[in-house]
C-alpha positions as CSV (number, residue, x, y, z in Angstrom):
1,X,83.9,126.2,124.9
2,X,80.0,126.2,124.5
3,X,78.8,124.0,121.9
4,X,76.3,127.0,120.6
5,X,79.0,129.5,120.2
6,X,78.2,131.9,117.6
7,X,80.3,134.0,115.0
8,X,80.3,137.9,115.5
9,X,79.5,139.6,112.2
10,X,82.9,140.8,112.4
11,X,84.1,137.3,112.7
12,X,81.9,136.6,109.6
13,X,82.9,139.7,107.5
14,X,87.2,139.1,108.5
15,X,88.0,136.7,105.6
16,X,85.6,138.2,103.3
17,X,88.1,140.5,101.1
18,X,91.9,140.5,101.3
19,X,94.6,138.9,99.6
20,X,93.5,135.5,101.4
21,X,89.9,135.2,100.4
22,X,88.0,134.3,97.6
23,X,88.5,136.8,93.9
24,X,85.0,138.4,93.4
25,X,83.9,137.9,89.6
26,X,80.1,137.0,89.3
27,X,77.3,138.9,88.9
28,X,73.4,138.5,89.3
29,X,74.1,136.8,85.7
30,X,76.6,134.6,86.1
31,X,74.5,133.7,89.4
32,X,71.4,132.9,87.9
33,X,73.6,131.1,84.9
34,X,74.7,128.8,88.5
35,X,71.3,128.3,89.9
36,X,70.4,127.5,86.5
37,X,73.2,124.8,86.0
38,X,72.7,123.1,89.5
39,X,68.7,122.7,88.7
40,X,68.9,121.8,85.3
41,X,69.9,118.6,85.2
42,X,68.2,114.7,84.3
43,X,65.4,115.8,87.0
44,X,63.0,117.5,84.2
45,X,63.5,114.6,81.9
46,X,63.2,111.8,84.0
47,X,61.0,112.9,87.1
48,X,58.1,114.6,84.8
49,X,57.5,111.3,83.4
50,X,57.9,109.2,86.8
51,X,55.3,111.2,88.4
52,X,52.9,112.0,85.3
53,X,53.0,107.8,84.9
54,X,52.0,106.7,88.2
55,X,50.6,109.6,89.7
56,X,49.4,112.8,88.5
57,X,48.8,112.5,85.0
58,X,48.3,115.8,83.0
59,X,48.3,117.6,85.9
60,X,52.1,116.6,87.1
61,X,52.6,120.8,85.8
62,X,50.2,121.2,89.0
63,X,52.5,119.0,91.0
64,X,55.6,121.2,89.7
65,X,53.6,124.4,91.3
66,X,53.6,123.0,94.4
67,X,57.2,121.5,94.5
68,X,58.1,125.1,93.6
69,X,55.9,126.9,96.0
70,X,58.0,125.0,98.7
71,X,61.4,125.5,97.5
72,X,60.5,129.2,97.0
73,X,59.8,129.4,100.7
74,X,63.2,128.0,101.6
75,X,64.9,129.9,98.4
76,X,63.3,133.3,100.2
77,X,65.1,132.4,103.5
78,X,68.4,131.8,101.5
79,X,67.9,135.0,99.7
80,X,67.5,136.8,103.0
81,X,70.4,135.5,104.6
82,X,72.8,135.2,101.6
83,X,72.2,139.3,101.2
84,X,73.4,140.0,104.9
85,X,75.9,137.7,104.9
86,X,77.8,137.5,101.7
87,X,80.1,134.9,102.9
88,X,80.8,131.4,101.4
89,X,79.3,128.5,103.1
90,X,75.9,128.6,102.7
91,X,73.8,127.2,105.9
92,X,76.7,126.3,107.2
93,X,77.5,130.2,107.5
94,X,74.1,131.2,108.7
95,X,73.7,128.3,111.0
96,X,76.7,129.4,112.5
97,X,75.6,133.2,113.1
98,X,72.5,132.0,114.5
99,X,72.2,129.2,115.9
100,X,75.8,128.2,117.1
101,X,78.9,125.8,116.4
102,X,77.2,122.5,116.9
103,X,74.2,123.0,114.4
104,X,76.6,124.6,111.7
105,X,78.7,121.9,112.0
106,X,76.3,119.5,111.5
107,X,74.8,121.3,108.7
108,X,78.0,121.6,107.1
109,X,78.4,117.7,107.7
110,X,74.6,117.1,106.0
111,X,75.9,119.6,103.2
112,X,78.6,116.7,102.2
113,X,75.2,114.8,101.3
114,X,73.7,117.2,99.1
115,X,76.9,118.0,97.2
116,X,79.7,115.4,97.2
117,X,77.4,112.2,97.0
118,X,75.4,114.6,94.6
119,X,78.4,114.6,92.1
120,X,78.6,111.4,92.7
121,X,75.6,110.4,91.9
122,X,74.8,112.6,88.5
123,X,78.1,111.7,87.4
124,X,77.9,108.0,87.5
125,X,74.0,108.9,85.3
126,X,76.4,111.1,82.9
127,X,78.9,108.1,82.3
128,X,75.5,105.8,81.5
129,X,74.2,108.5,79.1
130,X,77.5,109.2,77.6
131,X,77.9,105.4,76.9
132,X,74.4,105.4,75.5
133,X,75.7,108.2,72.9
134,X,78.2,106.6,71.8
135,X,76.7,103.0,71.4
136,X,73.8,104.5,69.8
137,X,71.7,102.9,72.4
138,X,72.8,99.2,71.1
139,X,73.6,97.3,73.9
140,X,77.6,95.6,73.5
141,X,78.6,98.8,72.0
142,X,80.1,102.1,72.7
143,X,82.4,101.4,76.1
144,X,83.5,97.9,77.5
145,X,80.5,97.3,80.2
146,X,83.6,96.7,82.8
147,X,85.1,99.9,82.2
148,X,82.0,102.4,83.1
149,X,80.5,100.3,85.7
150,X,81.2,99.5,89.1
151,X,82.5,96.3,90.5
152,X,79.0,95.6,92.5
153,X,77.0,96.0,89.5
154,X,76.7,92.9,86.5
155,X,74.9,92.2,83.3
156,X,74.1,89.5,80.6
157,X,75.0,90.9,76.9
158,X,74.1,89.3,74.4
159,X,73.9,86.1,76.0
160,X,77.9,87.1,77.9
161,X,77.8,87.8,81.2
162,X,80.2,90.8,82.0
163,X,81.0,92.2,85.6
164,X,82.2,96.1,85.9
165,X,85.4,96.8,87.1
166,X,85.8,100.5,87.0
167,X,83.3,103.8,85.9
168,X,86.0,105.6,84.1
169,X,83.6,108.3,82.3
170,X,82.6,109.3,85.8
171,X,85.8,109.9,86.5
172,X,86.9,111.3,83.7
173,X,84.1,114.1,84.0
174,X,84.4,114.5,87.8
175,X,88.6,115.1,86.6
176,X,88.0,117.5,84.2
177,X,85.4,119.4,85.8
178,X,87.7,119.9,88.6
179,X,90.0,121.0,87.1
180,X,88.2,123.7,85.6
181,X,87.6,124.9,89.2
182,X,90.6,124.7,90.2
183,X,91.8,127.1,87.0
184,X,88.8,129.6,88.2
185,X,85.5,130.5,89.3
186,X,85.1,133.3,86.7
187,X,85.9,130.4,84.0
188,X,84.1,128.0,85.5
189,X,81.2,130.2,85.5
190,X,81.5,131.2,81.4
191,X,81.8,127.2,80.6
192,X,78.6,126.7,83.1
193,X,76.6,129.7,81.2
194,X,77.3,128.2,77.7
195,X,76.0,124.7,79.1
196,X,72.7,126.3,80.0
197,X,72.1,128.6,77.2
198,X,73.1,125.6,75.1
199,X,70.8,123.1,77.5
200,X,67.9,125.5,77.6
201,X,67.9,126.1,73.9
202,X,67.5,122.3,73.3
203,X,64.4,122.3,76.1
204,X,62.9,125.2,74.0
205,X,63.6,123.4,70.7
206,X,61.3,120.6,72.0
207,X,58.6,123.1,73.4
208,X,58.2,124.9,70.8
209,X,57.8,122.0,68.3
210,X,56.2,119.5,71.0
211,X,53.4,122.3,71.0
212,X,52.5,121.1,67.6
213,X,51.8,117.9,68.7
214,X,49.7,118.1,71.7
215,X,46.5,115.9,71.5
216,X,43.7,117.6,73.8
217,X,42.4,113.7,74.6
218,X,45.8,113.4,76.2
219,X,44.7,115.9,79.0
220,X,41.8,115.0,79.1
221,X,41.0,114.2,82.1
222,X,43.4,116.6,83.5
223,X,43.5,114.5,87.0
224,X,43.8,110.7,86.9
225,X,40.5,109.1,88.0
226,X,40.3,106.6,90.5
227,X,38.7,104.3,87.9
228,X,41.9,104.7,85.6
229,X,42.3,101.7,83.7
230,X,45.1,99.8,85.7
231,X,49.1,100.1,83.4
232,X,50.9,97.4,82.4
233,X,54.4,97.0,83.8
234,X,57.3,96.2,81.6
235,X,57.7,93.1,84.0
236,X,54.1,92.1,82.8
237,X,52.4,93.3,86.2
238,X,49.8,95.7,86.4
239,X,49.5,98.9,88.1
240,X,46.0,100.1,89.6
241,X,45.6,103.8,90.7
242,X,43.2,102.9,92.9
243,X,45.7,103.9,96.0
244,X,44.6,107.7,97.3
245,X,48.1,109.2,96.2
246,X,47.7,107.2,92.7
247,X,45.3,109.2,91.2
248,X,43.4,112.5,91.8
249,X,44.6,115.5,94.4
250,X,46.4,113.1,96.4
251,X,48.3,111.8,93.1
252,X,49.4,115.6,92.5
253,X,50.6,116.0,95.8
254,X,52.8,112.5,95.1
255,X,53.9,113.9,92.1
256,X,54.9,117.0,94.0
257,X,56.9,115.0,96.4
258,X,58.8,113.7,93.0
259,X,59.2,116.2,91.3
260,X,60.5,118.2,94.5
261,X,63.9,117.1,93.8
262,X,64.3,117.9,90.3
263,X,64.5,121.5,92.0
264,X,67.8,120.4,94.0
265,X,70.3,122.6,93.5
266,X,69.5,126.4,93.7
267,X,70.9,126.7,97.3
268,X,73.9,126.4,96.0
269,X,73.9,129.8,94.4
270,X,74.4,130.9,97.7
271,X,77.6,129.5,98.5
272,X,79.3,131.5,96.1
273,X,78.4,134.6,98.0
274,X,81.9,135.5,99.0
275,X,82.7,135.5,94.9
276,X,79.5,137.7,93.8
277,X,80.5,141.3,93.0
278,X,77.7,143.1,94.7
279,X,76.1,140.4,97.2
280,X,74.0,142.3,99.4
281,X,71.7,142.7,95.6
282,X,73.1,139.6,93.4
283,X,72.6,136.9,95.9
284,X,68.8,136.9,96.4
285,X,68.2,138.1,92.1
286,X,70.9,134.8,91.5
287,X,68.7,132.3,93.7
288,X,65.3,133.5,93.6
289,X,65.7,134.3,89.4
290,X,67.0,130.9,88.6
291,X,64.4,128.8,90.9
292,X,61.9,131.1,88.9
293,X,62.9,130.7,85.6
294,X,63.3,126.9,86.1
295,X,59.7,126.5,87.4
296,X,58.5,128.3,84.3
297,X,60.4,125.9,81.9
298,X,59.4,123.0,84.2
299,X,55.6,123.8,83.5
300,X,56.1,124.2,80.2
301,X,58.1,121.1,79.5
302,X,55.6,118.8,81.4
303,X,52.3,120.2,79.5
304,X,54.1,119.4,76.1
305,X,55.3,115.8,77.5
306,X,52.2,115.2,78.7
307,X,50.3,116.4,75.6
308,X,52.3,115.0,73.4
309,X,52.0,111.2,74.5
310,X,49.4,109.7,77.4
311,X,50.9,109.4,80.8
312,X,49.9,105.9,80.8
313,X,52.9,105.3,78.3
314,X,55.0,106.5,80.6
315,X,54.7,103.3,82.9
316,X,56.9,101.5,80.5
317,X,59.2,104.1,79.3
318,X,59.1,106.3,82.4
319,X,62.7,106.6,83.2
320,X,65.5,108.1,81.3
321,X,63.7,106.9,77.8
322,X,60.5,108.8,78.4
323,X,61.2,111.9,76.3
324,X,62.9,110.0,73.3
325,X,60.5,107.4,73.4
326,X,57.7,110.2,73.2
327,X,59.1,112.0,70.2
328,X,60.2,109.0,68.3
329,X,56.9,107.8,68.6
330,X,54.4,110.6,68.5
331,X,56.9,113.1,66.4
332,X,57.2,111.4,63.3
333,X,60.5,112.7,61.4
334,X,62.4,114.5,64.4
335,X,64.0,111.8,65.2
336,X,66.8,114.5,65.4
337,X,65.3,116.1,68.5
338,X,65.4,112.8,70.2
339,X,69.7,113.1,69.8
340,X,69.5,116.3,70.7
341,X,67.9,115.7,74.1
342,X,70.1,113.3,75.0
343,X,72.7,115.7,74.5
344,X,70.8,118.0,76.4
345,X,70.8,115.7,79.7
346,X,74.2,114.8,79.0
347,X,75.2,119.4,79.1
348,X,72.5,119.3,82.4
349,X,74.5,117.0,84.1
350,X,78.0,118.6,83.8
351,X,76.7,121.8,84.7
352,X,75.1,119.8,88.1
353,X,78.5,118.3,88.9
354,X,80.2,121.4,88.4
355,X,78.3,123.5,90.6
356,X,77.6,120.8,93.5
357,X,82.0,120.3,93.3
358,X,81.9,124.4,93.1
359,X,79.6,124.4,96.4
360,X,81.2,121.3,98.4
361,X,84.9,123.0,98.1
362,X,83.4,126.7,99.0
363,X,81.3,124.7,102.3
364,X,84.6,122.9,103.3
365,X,87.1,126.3,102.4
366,X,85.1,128.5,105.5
367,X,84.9,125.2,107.4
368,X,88.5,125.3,107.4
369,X,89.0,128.8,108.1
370,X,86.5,128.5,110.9
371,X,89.2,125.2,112.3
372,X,86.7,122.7,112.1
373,X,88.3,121.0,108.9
374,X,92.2,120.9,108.6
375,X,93.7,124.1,107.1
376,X,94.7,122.3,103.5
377,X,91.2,123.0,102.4
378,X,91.3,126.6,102.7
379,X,94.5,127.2,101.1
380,X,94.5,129.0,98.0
381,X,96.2,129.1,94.9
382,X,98.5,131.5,94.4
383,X,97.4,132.4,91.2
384,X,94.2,131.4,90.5
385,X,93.4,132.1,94.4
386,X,91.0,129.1,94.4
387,X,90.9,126.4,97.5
388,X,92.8,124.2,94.9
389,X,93.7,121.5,97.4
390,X,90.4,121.2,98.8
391,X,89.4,120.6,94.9
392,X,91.5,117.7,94.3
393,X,91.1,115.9,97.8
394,X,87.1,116.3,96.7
395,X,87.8,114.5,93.4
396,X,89.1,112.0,95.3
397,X,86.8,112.1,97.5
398,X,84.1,111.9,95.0
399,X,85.6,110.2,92.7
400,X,85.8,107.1,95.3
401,X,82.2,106.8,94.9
402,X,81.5,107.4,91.5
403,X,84.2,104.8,90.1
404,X,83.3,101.9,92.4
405,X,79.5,101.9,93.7
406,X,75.9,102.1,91.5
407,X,74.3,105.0,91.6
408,X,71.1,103.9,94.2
409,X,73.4,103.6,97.3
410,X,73.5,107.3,97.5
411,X,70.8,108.7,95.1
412,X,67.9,110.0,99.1
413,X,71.1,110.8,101.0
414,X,71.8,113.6,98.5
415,X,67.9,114.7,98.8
416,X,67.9,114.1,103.0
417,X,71.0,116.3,103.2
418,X,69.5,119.5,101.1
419,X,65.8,119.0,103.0
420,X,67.8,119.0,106.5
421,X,69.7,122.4,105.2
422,X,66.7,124.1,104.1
423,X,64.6,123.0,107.2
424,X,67.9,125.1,109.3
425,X,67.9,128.2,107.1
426,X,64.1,128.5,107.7
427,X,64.7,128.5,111.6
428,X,67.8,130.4,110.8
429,X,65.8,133.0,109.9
430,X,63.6,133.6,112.4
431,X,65.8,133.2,114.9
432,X,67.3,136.2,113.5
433,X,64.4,138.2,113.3
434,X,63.5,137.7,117.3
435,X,66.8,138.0,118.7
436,X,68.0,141.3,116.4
437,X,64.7,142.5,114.7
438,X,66.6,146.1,113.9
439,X,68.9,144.6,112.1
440,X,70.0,146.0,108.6
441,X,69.0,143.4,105.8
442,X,68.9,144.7,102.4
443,X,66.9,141.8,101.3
444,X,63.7,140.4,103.8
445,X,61.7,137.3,103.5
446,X,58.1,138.6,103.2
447,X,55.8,136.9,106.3
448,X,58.0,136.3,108.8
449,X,57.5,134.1,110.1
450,X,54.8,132.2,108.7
451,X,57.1,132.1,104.7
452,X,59.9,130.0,107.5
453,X,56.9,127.8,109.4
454,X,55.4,127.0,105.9
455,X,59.3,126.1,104.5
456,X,59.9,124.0,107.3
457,X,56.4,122.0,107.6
458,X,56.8,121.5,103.7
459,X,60.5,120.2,104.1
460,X,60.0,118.1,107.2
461,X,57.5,116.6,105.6
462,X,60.0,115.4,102.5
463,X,62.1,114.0,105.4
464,X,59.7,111.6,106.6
465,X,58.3,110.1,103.5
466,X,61.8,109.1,102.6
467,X,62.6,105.4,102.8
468,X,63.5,104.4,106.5
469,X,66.8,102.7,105.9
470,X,68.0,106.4,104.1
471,X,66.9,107.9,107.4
472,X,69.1,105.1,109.6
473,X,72.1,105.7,107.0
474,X,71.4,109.6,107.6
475,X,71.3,109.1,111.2
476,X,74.7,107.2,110.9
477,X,76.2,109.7,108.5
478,X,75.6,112.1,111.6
479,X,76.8,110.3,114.3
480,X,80.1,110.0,111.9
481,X,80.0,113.6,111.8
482,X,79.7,114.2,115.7
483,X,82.4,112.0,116.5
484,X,84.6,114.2,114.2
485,X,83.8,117.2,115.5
486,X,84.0,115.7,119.4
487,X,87.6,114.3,118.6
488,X,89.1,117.1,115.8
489,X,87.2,120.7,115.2
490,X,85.5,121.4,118.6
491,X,89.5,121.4,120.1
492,X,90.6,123.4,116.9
493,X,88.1,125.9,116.7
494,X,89.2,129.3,116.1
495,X,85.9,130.7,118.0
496,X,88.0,129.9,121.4
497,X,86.0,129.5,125.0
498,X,84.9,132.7,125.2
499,X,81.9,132.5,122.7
500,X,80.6,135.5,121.0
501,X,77.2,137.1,120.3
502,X,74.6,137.3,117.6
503,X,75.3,139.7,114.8
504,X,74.1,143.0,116.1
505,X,72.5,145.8,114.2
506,X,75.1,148.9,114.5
507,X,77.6,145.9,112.9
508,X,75.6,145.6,109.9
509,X,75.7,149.7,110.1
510,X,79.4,150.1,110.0
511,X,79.4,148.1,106.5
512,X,77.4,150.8,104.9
């Protein structure tokens, strides 16, 4: 069998409807409500400060623009392809229309990165800000270090040393979040909606009364200068802005780079394809209205956190305290709102967890239809007629992770994986374009194919200026993968030898 078989649109269309495939209950709503959820999350809290402290200053809202500007030319390719083929999977789907077996296999692989370690990860941050709730941010109280902490992580409190055993709120969250799934994606979807009507209303709450306290001095000068006075470090260092990507354009386009992946998330909108009502329209309004909508609030939030206290404070409380630290500072008597964002991150994180576990079990269900992944993860309940075993051997999965490592070890796989995905759909698409260009598509990136070239360029880009020991663990992750397929899917494949053709434009015709 040829490595680069591709999928008829037949093929692609077979387990689309019918008693075995996936109930259809969301609309453009309910889609946008996902995008939302997935983007949402600690990202506008904690990487607006992180880049407005070392880098860009004021003008970190310029550095969101950018960061949006290049998601929006991967989101367009996503829109495109998510409205011709309404199947679930994602790149994995289109990958394997296009550009054959091997590359959707090892975009599906890469996918585990962006969505399994993703949970992962934000639910290990949700058990530390959950703790922090409760405690009331004094340290000994709230949950027993050892039991929301992983055995390779260790503190001193209050002069005790304690050692973690097991992250129970992670798993606790992952559990019950699953669960939810596993009852339904139409339910799943209403619980995700309140989450971001409730977690948007907070963001608004502090716009709109942040507004009031906005200094002019504080943006003033928009850029950071290069004769900045240098920050002091909580560790007692200093930090110059000298360095070109410290202060001035090249800071924005650092900041950019940060703030790139508080945008993670809206490709997963298109993974519920095969459960929108009316994909061919819902698809590219649920991706490209939530990345929209997101990029507005993201501008807005960072003028009034910037405004509110200078970015050079943020160099000591630049992480997860940044926002409380600015209103109980600079806000005097809404101490209140400082609560309320905490509960804020604590709603954006569920609703992240629940639509990266909602995408990973949709990625590995047509995996497993397609034979590449053993059949347990595409059966279905016979009720709920969700991929409910694939759902709790995730949890597992995931929850593996979350329970027993910190949250660094897989914090740039999760960003490598989505980066290596959109870079695909962008080639996806005009792949598409050359070798069927009559082809119906009720949705069409504009520019074709310089909207792609710009998506990839932008993309690779993030790639490279990752750390090189996340590239090597990447690499690894891949060869993994490849042994897999090698040894397992490529002899299990439902394609057979034979191989079929790209998608044609009379099959798109006989859809209507």
């Amino acid at each position: 069998m040829s490595l680069f078989v591709k999928k008829s649109i037949q093929q692609l269309l077979s387990t689309a409807d019918g008693e075995k495939s996936l109930k259809r209950t969301l609309g453009s709503g309910s889609l946008i409500a996902l995008g939302i959820g997935a983007i949402i999350g600690a990202g506008l809290f904690v990487r607006t400060a992180a880049a407005a402290g070392g880098f860009a200053g004021p003008a970190v809202t310029i550095s969101f623009i950018i960061a949006a500007i290049g998601c929006a030319f991967a989101g367009l390719c996503y829109a495109e392809f998510a409205s011709i083929i309404p199947i679930a999977g994602s790149a994995y789907t289109y990958a394997y229309a296009t550009m054959g077996e091997i590359i959707a296999w090892v975009i599906g692989w890469a996918l585990i990165l962006e969505y399994a370690l993703g949970a992962a990860t934000v639910s290990i941050s949700w058990s530390e800000y959950a703790n922090r709730l409760l405690s009331g941010g004094v340290p000994g109280k709230g949950i027993p270090y050892e039991w929301c902490h992983s055995p390779m992580e260790s503190a001193i409190i209050n002069g005790v040393s304690h050692h973690g055993i097991i992250n129970l709120p992670a798993l606790v969250i992952l559990l019950a979040l699953s669960l939810l799934l596993i009852k339904g994606t139409q339910e799943s979807a209403i619980v995700n909606a309140i989450i971001v009507i409730l977690k948007v209303a907070i963001v608004l709450v502090f716009i709109a009364i942040g507004w009031g306290f906005i200094q002019a001095k504080n943006h003033t000068p928009y850029l950071i200068p290069a004769t900045a006075p240098a920050a002091l470090l909580p560790d007692g260092t200093t930090y110059s802005y000298l360095d070109f990507f410290r202060h001035g354009w090249g800071g924005v386009l650092r900041g950019a780079g940060i703030v790139f992946f508080a945008f993670i998330g809206f490709d997963a909108v298109s993974t519920a394809a095969q459960e929108a009502k009316n994909p061919k329209k819902d698809m590219p309004i649920g991706i490209l209205g939530s990345l929209v909508i997101c990029t507005v609030l993201y501008i807005l939030f960072s003028w009034v956190l910037t405004g509110v206290a200078p970015y050079q404070d943020f160099m000591h409380a630049g992480k997860e305290a940044s926002v409380a630290y600015a209103i109980s500072t600079y806000m005097i008597g809404y101490g209140w709102l400082s609560t309320l964002v905490t509960v804020a991150i604590l709603l954006g994180f569920s609703s992240v967890i629940l639509v990266m576990l909602l995408g990973q079990s949709r990625v590995f269900y047509t995996m497993s239809t397609d034979g590449l992944l053993p059949k347990v993860f595409s059966d279905l309940h016979p009720k709920f007629r969700t991929p409910y075993k694939s759902n709790m051997l995730l949890f597992v999965f995931v929850g593996a992770f979350a329970a027993f490592l910190p949250e660094t070890v897989a914090g740039d796989l999760t960003s490598i994986g989505t980066l290596f995905a959109f870079v695909v759909v962008c080639v996806g698409v005009m792949v598409l374009r050359k070798k069927d260009p009559n082809l119906v598509r009720p949705f069409k990136t504009p520019l074709v194919p310089l909207v792609p070239i710009l998506g990839i360029i932008i993309c690779a880009a993030m790639i490279l200026s990752l750390p090189g020991r996340t590239q090597l663990s990447a690499l690894a992750w891949m060869v993994v993968g490849l042994l897999i397929y090698f040894s397992y899917s490529k002899k299990n494949s439902k394609l057979g030898s034979a191989g079929d053709a790209l998608p044609t434009a009379s099959d798109f015709e006989k859809l209507g």
